[in-house]
C-alpha distance (Angstrom), angle and dihedral (degrees) to the residues before:
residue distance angle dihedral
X1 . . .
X2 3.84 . .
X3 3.98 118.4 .
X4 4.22 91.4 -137.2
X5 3.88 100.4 -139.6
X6 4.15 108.5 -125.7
X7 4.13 85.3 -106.2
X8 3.43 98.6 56.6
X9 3.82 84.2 44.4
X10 3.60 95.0 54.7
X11 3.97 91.1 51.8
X12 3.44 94.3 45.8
X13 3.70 91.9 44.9
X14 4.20 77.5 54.4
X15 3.53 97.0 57.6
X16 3.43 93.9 50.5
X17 3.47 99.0 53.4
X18 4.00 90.5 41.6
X19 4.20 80.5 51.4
X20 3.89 96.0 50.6
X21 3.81 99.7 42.7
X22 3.84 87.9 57.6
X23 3.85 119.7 95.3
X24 3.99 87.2 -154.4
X25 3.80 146.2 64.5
X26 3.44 102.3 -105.7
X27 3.54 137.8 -171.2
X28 3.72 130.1 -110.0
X29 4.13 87.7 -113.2
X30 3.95 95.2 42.1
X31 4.42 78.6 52.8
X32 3.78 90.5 57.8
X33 3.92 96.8 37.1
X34 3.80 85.0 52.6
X35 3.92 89.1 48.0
X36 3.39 93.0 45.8
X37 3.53 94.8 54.7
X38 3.39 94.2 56.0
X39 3.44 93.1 56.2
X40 3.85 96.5 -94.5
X41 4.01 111.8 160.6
X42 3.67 97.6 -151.6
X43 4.08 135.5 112.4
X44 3.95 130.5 -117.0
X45 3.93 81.2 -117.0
X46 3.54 91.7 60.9
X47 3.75 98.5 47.4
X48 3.75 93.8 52.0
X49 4.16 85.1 47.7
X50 3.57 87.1 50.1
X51 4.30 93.3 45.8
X52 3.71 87.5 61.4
X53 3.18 103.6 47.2
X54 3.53 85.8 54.5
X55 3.91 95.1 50.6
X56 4.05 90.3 50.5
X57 3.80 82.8 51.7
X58 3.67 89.2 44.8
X59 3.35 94.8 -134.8
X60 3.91 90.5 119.9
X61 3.98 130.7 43.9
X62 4.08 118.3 -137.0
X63 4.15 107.4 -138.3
X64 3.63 99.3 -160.0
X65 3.94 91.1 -151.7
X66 3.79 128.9 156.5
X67 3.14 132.5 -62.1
X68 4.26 90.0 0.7
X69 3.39 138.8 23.5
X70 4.07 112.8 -106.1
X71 3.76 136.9 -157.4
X72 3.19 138.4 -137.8
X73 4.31 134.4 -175.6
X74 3.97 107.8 -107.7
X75 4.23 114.6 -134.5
X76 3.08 121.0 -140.6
């Protein structure tokens, strides 16, 4: 198991937040556009790093749609 550094942390806590204030299914790139926007210093590689880690936590669902995979907040 991976000891998750507290930056990587932080930016994946990020994404998350970024993912659940969203009324959509977005994309990995409209994430990091968003994030971006906001002033977010962080890479498209990290936010699909950071969406998986999420979806082995199962704190986020994968939408396999065409032609990109989306994402989508779990409730629990």
């Amino acid at each position: 198991m991976k000891i998750m550094n507290r930056q990587e942390r932080g930016k994946r806590d990020r994404v998350l937040r970024e993912l659940a204030a969203r009324m959509d299914h977005p994309t990995a790139e409209e994430l990091y556009l968003a994030l971006r926007e906001k002033g977010e210093a962080i890479s498209l590689a990290t936010v699909y790093r950071a969406l998986r880690a999420l979806a082995e936590e199962g704190l986020v669902a994968t939408l396999p749609l065409a032609p990109a995979e989306r994402f989508d907040p779990t409730t629990h």
